[in-house]
N, C-alpha and C positions, 0 to 999 in steps of 0.2 A: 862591239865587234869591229874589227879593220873592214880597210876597204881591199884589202889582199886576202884575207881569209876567204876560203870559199863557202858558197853557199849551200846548207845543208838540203838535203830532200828528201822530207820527211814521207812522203808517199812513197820513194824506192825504199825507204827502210824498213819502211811497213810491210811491203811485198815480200821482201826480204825473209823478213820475220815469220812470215806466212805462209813463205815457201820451206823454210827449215820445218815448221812445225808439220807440214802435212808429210818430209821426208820422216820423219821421226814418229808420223801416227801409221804410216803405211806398210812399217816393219812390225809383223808381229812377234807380242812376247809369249817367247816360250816357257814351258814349266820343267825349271830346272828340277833335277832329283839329283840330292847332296851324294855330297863323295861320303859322308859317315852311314848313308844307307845302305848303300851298294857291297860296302864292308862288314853287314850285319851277317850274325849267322843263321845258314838255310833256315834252321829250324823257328827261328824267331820271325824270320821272310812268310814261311809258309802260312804259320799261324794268324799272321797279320793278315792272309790272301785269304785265308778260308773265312773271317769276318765280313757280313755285309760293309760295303761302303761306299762312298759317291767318290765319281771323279775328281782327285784332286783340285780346285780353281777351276774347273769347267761351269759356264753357266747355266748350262742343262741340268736339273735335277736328275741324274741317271746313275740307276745303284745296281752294284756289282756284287752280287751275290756265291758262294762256292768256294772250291777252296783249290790249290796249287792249277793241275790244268783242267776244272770241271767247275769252269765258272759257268755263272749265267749275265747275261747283261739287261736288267730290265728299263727299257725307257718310257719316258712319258708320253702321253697320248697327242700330245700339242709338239713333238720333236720329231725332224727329219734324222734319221740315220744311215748308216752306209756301213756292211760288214764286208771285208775282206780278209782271203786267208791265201797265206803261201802256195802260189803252184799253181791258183787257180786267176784266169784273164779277169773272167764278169764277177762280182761283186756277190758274196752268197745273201745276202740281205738286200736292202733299200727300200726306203719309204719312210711313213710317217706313224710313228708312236709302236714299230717295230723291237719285239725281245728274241734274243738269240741266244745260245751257248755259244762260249768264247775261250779259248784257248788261248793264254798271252805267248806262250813258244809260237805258235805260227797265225795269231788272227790278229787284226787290228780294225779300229771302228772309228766314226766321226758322226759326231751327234751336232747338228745345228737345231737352235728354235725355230718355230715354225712361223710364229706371230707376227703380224705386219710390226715394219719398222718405218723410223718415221726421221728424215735426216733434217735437221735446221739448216739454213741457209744463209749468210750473212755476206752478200758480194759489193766489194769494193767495186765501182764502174765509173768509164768516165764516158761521158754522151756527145753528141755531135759536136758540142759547142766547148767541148774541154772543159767541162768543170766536173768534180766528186760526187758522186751518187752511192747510197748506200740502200744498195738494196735485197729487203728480208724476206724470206720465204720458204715455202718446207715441202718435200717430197715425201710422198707413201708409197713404198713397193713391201713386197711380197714376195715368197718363194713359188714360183708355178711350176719346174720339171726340175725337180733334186737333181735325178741324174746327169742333166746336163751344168748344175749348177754348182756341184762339189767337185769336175773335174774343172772348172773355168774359173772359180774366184777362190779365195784363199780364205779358210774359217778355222784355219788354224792355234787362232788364238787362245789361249786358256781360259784368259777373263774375261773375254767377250767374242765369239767367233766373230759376228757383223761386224765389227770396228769396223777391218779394213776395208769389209766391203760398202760401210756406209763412207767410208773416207773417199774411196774411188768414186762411188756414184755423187756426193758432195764438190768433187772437184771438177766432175763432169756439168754437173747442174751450172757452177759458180762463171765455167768457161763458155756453155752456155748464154748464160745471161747477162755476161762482159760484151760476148759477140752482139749481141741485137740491142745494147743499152748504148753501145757504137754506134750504131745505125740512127737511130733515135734523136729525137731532139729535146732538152731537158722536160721543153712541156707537155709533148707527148706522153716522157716517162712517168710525168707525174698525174696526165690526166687520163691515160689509158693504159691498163698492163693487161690487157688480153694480149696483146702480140706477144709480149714476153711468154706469157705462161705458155701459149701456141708453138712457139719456136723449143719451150725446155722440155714438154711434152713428147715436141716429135725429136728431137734429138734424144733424150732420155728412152723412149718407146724404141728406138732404130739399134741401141746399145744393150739394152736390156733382154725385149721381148726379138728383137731381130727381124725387123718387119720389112718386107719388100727384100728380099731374098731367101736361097735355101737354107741358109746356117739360122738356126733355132736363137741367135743373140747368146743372153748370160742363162737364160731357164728363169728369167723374174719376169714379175709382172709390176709397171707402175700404174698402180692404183688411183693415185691426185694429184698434181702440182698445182699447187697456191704460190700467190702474191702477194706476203699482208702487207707493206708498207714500201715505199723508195724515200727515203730521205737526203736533202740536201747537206752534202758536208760542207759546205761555208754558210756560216749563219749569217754573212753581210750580203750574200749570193741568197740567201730565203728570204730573208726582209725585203732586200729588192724585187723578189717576185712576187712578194706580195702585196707592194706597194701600188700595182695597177689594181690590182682586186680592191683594197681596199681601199684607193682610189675612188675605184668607180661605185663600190657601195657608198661612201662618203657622198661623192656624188646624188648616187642614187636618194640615198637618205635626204641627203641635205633639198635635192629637188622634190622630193617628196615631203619633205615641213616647209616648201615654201608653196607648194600647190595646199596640202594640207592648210598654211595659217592665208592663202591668198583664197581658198574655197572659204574659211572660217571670218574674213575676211567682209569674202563678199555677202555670205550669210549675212554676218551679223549688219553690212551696209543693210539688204535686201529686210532683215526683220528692224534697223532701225526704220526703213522707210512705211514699210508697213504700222511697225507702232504711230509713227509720225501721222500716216494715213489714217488710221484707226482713231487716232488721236483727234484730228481734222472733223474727221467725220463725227466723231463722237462731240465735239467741238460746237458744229454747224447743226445735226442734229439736236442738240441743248438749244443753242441758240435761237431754233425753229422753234425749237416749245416752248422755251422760256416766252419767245416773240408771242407764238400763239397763245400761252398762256397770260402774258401781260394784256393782248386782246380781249381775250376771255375777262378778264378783272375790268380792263375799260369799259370794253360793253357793261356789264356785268352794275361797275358801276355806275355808266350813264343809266341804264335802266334804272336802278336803284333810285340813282337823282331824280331822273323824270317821275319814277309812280311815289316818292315823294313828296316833290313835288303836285304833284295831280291833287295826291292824298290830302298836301297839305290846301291847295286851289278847295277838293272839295269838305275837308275838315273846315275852312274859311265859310265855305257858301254852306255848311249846314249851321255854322254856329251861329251867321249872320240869318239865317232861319230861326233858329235856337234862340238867338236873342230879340229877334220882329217877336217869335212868339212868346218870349218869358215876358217881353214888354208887355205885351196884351194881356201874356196871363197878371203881370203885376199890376194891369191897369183894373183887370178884372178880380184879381184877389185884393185890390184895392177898395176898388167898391165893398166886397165881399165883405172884407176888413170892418169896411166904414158902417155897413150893414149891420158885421155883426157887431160891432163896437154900439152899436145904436141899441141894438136888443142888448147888448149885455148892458148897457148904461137903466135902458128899461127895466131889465130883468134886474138889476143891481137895485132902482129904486124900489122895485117891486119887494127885492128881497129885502132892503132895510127895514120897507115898512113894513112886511112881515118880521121881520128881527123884532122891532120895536115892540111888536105885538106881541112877538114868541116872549120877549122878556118882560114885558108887563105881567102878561100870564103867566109867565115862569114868578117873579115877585110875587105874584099872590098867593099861585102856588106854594112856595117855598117859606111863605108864612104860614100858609095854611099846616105846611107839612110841619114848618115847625114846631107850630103852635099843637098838631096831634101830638110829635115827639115829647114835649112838655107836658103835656095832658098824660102820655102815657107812662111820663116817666113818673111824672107826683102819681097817678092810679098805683104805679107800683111800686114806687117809696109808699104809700099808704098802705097797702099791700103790705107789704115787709114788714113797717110798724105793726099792722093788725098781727100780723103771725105773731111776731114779736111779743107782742103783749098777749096776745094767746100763749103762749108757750111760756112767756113769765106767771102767766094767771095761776096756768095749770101746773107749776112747782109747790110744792108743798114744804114745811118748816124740815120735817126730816130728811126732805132731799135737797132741802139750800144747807142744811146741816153736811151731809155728805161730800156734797158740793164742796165747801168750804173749808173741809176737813184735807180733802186730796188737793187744796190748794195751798194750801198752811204752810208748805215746804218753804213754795215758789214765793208767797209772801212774804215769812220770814226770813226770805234771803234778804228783800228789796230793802225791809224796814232797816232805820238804822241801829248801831250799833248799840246797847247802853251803856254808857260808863260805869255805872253802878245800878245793883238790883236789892232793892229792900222791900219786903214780904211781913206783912202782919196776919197773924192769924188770931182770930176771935171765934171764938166758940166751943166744941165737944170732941167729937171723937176723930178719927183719921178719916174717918168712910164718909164722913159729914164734911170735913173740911175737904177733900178732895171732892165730893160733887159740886160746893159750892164754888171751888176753885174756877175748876170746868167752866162750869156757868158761866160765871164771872171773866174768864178768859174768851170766851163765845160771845156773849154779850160786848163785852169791849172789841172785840171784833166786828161783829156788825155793827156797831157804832162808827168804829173805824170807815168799813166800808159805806157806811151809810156817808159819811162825811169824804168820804172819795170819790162818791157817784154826783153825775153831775147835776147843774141844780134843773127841777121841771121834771127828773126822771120817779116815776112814783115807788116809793120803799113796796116791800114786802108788806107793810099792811096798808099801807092804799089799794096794793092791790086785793088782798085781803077783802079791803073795803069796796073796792070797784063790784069785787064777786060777789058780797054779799048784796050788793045794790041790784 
């Protein structure tokens, strides 16, 4: 941009802008009816009249019932209405949620809503110090005397009768609160808006309701004015206001984490010196006990030492007692000794020469015994022999026969073998030669054993011959 070109200002064009715009909301639009209806024929007009139907674009719910001029107009129970007819000054209807017969050749009617309305506020301000404030906020009125209030504001509109009248009271509110954000100084406006609301109050209440004189105002009543927010339009203009603030909370903060770490600080000095203290004490206290403990252990062991000692003094003088006395006893079991050494030398002679004596006497004895043993053993070797030859006496020829017959087996095993056997027989018959045989076989037999037995032993007839003697 030159240095010739002028400087634009964007705040007159914004005005600007805002002032076109509230000329252009403050006319209301009407509801046009086409040039191709007006040229309809009656009969189709009529037809269309005698059909219930709502106000063309009206925001009232309100239906028109009948047909050419016996209509009815029914309205809603939440709507202000107003009948008028030709010829006549006062108004044949008014009020709220009012039905009428209507006549379009000479009646006409105006139906507003009854409802509170509610107007947003959004005013551009500048405050004592020239700088942009933006501030928001909303009005609640209400209709309180119809009558006075459909001949003073205009509800003409089709598609919304309030527009204009919320336009009006909006730009009342907005001039309002331009006037007293003048006055003001930006931090005021930001840190107090009760005066604001106070001043749009009574200025809004003075236009409205008409208070403090005889003219009754518009026939409204304002219900609320609020203040929700003032904002700064330069945001290098907010930062800087809030660079004290947050300044001083920095501050604040900041002085409070150095008292905070100089409290934490001094604690922890305050609990190291304590621990230090603690420490000390617990330190000294040890030291006391260890000391009186080490005490305890010296006495403990000087006593020890001394009893002993003592102990050992008197284990010394008993044993030096002990030993006076084992002397005497050894001098005395010396004697004792020698005493009995003397008897046992006595008693030893005594015993050999008993010995001596015991084994002389044992010798004779033992001849003597032996000489019975002898004596009793030839009695009974004689003895034996006597049976003996009793019991050889008392055998007879047919039981040495017998005898020697059950032993013929066991003998002709031992005998030996003969090489050869040669057999003569002399004589007569078989019966003859076999008993002689016999015989002769028996007889050489006891020959046999005659000549086996030993010699001095007496045959079978010695003894024969002993029995017959």
């Amino acid at each position: 941009m030159s240095s010739n070109e002028p400087v634009r200002n964007e705040y007159l064009d914004q005005v600007r802008e805002q002032q076109q715009r509230v000329e252009v909301d403050l006319k209301a639009r009407k509801v046009m009816v086409p040039a191709q209806n007006q040229m309809a024929p009656r009969a189709a007009r009529a037809a269309f009249a005698m059909a219930p139907r709502e106000t063309p674009g009206n925001a009232v719910d309100v239906r028109i019932t009948g047909y050419w001029r016996w209509k009815t107009v029914v309205v809603p129970p939440n709507a202000y209405v107003v009948h008028t007819r030709r010829g006549h000054t006062q108004p044949l209807h008014i009020g709220l949620g009012v039905s009428f017969r209507f006549d379009p050749a000479t009646d006409s009617f105006l139906v507003v809503p009854g409802a509170m309305q509610t107007i947003l506020i959004n005013a551009h301000c500048i405050c004592r110090e020239l700088q942009g404030l933006l501030v928001q906020g909303y009005v609640q009125w209400i209709i309180e005397d119809f009558g006075t209030a459909y001949k003073k504001l205009d509800f003409t509109d089709a598609e919304d009768p309030m527009r204009v009248v919320n336009v009006q009271l909006r730009e009342q509110a907005e001039a309002a609160i331009k006037d007293k954000v003048a006055t003001m100084s930006i931090d005021a406006v930001l840190s107090d808006k009760q005066p604001i609301i106070e001043e749009l109050t009574a200025r809004l209440r003075h236009v409205a309701e008409g208070v403090g004189g005889s003219d009754k105002g518009l026939g409204l009543r304002i219900v609320t004015v609020q203040i929700k927010e003032a904002v700064v339009s330069s945001a290098r203009l907010w930062e800087s206001l809030q660079k004290p603030f947050r300044a001083e909370r920095e501050r604040v903060a900041r002085l409070a984490t150095l008292e905070a770490e100089e409290a934490i600080s001094h604690r922890e000095l305050e609990v190291e010196q304590e621990r230090q203290r603690t420490r000390l004490e617990s330190d000294s206290e040890l030291a006391t006990l260890r000391a009186r403990k080490d005490a305890e252990a010296y006495d403990r062991d000087q006593s020890e030492r001394l009893r002993r000692q003592q102990r050992e003094e008197e284990d010394t003088r008993k044993l030096a007692v002990e030993q006076q006395q084992s002397a005497l006893q050894a001098v005395e079991l010396q004697k004792a000794r020698l005493a009995v050494e003397a008897e046992l030398t006595k008693l030893k002679q005594e015993l050999e020469a008993a010995q001596r004596k015991r084994e002389a006497l044992t010798t004779v004895e033992v001849l003597d015994t032996e000489r019975a043993a002898t004596n009793r053993q030839a009695k009974a070797e004689l003895e034996l022999l006597e049976n003996r030859q009793r019991i050889l006496n008392g055998l007879s020829t047919a039981n040495l026969q017998a005898r020697l017959v059950e032993l013929l087996p066991s003998i002709a095993e031992k005998l030996p073998q003969p090489q050869e056997l040669r057999s003569v027989t002399i004589g007569g018959g078989a019966g003859v030669q076999e008993g002689q045989a016999l015989t002769t076989l028996v007889a050489q037999m006891m020959a046999l054993v005659g000549a086996m037995r030993p010699e001095g032993e007496p045959t079978s007839s010695g003894q024969v011959e002993r029995r017959a003697e």
